[in-house]
N, CA, C and O of each residue as an XYZ file, in Angstrom:
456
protein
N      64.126    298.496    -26.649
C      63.679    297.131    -26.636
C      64.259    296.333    -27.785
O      65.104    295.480    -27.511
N      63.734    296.602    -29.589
C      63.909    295.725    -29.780
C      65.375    296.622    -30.270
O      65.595    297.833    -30.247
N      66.359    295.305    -30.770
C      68.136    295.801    -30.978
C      67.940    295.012    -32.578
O      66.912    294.539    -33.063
N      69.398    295.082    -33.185
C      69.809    294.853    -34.259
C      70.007    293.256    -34.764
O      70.254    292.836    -35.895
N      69.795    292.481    -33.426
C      70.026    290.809    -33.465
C      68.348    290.429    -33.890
O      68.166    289.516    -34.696
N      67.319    291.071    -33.388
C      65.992    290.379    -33.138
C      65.544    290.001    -34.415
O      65.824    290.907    -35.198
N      64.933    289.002    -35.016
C      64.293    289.190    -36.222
C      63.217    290.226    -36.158
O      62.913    290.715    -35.070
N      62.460    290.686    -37.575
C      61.829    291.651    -38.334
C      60.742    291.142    -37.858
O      60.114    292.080    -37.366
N      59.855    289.642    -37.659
C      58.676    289.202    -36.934
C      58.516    289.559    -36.005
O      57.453    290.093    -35.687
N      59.874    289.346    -34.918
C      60.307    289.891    -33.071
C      60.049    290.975    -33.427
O      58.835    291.162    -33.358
N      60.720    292.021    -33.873
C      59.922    293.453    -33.809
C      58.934    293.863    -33.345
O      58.416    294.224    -32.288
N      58.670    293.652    -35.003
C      56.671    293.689    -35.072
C      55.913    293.045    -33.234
O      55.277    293.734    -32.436
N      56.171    292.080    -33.141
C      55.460    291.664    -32.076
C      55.872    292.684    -31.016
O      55.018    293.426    -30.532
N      57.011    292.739    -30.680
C      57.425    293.634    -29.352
C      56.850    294.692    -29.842
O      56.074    295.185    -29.024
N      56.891    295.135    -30.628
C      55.957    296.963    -31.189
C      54.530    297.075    -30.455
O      54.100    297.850    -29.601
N      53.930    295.892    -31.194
C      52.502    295.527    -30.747
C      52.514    294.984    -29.127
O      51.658    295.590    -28.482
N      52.881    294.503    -28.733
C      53.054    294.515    -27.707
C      53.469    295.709    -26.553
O      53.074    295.674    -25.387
N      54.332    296.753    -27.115
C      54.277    297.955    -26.894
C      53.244    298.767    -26.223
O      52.774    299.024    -25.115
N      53.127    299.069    -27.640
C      51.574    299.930    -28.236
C      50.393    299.010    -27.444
O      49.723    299.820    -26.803
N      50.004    297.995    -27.286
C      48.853    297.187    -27.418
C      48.132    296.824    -28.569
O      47.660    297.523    -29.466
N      48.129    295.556    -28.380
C      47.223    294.934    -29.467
C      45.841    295.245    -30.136
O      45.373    294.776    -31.173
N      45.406    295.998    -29.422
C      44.054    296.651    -29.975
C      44.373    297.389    -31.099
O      44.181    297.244    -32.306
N      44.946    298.278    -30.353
C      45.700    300.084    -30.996
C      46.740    299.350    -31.922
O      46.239    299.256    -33.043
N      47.808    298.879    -31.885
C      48.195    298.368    -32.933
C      47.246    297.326    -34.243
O      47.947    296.518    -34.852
N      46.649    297.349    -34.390
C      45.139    296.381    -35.436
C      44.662    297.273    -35.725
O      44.383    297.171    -36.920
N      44.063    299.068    -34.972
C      43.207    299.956    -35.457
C      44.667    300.552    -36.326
O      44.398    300.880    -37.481
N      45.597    300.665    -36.077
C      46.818    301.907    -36.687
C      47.197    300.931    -37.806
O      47.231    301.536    -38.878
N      47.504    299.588    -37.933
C      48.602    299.042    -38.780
C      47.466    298.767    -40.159
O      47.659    298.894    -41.368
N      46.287    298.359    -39.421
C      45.418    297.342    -40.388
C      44.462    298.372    -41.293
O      43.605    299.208    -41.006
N      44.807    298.084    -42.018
C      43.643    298.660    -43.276
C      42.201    298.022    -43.073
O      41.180    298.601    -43.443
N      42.206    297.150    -42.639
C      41.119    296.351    -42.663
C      40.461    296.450    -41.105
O      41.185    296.602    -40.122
N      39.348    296.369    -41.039
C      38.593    296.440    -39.946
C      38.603    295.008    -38.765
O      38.313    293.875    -39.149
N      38.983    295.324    -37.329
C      38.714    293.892    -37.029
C      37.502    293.511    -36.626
O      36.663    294.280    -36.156
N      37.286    291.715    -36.872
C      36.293    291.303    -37.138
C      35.086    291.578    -36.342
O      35.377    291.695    -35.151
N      33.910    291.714    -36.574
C      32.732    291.388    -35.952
C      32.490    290.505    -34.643
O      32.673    289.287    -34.647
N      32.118    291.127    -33.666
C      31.890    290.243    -32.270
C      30.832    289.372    -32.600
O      29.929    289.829    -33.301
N      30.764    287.871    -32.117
C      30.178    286.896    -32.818
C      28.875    286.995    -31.652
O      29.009    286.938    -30.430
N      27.770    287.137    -32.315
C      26.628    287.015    -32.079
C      25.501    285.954    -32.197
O      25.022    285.802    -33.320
N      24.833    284.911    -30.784
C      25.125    283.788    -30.861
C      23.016    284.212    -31.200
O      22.305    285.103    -30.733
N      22.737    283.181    -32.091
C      21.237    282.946    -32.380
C      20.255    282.578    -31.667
O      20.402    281.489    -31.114
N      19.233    283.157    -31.480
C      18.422    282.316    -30.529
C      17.631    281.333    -30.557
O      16.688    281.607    -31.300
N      17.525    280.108    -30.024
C      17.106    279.167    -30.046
C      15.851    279.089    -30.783
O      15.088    279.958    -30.360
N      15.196    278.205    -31.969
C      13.886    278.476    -31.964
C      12.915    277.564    -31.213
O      13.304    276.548    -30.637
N      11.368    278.043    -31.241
C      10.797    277.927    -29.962
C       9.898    276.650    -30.994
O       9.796    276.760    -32.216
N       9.399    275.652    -30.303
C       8.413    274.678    -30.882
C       7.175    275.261    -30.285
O       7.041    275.301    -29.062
N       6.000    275.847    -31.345
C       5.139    276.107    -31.019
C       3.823    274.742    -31.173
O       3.456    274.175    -32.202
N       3.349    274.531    -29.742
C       2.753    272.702    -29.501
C       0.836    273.483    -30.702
O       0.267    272.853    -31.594
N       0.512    274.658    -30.257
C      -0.304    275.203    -31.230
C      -0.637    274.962    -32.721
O      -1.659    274.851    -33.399
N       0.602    274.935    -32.901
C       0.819    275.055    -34.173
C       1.041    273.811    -35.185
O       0.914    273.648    -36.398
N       1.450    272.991    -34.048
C       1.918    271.173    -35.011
C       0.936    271.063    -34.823
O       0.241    271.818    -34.143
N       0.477    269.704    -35.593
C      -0.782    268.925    -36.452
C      -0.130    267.998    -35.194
O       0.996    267.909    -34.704
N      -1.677    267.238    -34.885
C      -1.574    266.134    -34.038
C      -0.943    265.177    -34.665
O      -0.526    265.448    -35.791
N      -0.762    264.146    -34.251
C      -0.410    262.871    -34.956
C      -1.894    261.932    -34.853
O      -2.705    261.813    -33.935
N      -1.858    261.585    -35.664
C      -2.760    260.138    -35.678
C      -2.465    259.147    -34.664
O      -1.283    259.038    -34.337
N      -3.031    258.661    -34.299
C      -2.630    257.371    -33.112
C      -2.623    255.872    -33.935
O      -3.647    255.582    -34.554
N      -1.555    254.990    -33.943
C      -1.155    254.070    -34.707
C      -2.665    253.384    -34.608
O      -3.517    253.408    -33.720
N      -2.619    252.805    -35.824
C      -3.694    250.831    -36.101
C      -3.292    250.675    -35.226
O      -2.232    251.083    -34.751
N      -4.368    249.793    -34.669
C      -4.540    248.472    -33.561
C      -4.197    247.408    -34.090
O      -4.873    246.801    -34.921
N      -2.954    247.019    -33.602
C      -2.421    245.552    -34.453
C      -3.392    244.693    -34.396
O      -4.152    244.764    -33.430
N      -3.588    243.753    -35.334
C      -4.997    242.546    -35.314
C      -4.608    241.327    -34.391
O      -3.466    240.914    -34.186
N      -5.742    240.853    -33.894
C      -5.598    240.628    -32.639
C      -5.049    238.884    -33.190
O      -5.373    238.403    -34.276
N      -4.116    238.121    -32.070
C      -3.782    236.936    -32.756
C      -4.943    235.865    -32.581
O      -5.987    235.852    -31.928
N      -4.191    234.797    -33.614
C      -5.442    233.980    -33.603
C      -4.571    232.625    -32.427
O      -3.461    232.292    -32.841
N      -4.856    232.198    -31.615
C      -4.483    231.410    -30.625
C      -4.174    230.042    -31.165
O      -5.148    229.665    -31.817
N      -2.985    228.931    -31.159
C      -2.906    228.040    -31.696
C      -2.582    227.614    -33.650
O      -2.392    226.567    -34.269
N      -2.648    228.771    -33.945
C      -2.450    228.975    -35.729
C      -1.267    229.873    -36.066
O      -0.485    229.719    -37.003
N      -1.264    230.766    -35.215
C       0.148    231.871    -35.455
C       0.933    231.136    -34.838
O       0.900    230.468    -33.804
N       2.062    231.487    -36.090
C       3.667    230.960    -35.023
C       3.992    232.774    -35.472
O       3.664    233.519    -36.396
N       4.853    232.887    -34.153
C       5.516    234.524    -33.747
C       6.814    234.403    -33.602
O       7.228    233.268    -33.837
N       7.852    235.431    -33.196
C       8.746    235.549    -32.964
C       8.893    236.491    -31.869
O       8.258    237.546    -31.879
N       9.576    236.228    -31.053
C       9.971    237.137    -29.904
C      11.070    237.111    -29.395
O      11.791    236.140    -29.624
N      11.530    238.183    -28.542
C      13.422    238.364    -27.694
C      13.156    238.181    -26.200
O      12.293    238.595    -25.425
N      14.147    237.463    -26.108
C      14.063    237.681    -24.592
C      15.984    237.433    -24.456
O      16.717    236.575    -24.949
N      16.250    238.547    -23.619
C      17.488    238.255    -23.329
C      18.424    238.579    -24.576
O      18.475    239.771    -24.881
N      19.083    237.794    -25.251
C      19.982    238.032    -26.358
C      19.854    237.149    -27.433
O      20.594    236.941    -28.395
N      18.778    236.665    -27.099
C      17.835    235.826    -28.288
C      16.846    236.001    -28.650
O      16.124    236.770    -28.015
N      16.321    235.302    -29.954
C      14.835    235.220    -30.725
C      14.435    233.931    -31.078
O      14.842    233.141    -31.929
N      13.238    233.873    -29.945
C      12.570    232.715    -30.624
C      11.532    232.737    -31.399
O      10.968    233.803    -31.646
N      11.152    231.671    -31.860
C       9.696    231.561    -32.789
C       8.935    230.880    -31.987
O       9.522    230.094    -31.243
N       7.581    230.958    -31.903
C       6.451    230.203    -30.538
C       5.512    229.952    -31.305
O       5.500    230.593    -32.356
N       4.581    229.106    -31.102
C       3.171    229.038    -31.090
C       2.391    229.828    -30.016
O       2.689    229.706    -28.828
N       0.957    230.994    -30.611
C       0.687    230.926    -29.828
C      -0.358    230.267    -28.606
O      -1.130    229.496    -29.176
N      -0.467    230.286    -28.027
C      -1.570    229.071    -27.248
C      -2.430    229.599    -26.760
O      -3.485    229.066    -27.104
N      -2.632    230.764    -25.814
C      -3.590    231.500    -24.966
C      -3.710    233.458    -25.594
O      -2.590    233.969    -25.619
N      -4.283    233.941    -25.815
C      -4.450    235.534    -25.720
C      -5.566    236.085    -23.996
O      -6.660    235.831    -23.493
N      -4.539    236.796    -23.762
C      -5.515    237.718    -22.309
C      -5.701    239.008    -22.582
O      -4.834    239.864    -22.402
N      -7.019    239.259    -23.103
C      -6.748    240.500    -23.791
C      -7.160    241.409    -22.946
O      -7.623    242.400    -23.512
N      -7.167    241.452    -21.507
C      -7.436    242.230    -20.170
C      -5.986    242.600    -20.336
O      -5.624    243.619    -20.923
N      -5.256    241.807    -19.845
C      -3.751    242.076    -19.534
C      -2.774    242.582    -20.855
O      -1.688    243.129    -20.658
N      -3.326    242.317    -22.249
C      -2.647    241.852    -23.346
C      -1.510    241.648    -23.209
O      -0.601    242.471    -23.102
N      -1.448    240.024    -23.198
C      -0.644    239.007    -22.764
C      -0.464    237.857    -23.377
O      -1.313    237.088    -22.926
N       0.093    237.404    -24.051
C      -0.082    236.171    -25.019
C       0.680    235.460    -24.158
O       1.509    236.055    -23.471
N       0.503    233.944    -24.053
C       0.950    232.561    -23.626
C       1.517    231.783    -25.104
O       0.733    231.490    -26.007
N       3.194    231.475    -25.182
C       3.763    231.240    -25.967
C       4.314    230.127    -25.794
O       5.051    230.026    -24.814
N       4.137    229.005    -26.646
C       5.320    227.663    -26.960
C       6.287    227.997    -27.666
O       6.189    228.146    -28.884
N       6.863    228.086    -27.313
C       8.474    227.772    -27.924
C       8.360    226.579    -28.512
O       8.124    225.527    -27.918
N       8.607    226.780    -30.281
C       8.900    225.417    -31.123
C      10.021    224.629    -30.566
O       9.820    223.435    -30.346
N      11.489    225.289    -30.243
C      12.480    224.498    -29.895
C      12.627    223.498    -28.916
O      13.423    222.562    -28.989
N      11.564    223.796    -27.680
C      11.896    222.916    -26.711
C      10.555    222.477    -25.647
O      10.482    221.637    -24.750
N       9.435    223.583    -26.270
C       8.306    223.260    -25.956
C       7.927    224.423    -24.462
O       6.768    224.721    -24.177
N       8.535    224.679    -24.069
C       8.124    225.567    -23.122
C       7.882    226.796    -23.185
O       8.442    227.678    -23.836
N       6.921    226.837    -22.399
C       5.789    227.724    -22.355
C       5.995    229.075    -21.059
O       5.987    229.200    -19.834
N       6.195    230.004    -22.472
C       5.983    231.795    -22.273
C       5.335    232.279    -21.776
O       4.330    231.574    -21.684
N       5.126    233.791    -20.985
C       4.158    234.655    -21.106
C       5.227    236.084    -21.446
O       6.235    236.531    -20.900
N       4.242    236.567    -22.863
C       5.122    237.812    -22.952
C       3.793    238.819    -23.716
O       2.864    238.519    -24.466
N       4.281    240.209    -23.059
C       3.500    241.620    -23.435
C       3.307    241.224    -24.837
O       4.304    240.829    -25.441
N       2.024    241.276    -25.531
C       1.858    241.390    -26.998
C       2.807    242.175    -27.832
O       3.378    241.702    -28.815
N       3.002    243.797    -27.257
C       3.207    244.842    -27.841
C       5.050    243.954    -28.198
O       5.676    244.369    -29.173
N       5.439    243.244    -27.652
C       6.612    242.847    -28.055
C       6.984    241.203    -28.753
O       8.010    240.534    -28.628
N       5.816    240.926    -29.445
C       5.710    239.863    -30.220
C       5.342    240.070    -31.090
O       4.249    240.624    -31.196
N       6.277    239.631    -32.407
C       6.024    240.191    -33.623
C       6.130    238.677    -34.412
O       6.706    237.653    -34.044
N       5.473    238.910    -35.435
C       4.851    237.612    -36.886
C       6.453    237.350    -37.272
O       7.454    238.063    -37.183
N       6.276    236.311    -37.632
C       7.273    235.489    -37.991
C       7.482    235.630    -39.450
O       6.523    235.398    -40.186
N       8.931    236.079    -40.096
C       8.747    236.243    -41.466
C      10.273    236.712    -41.912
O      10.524    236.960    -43.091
């Protein structure tokens, strides 16, 4: 196989290639080959074991006509007065300072102006 033209790297490889690559690594190598990689097992969330959470404050409820708010709709934020609270639905009824017209938006997504 290998002749007098091949480089000294070509050799080596055609040798190992020969022999096989295993058997050539146990014969050539002083050194041991590496460790088969051994993958970890996931750890487990035990629901037992966590601490509950507390359940958030009850935001304070608005005062109708005295709060100005801020809210998104779309790709904007306005600021409102608010005018009405439905606290069946919790639902606030909002003026818009800018142009005067009148909102209805989920509380949970109207936040104080600041």
């Amino acid at each position: 196989m290998p002749d007098s033209t091949t480089p000294p790297f070509l050799d080596a490889l055609l040798g190992a290639f020969a022999r096989g690559l295993l058997r050539a690594w146990q014969v050539g190598s002083e050194t041991p080959p590496p460790a088969p990689r051994v993958r970890k097992a996931r750890a487990t969330r035990q629901k037992e074991l966590a601490p509950t959470p507390l359940p958030p404050a009850a935001p304070p409820r608005p005062r109708a006509g005295h709060e100005i708010v801020t809210y998104r709709q779309g790709r904007g934020s306005f600021e409102a007065r608010i005018v009405r609270f439905d606290s069946e639905k919790k639902e606030l009824v909002l003026e818009r300072l800018s142009d005067g017209k009148r909102v209805v938006r989920p509380a949970s997504k109207v936040y104080t102006a600041g």
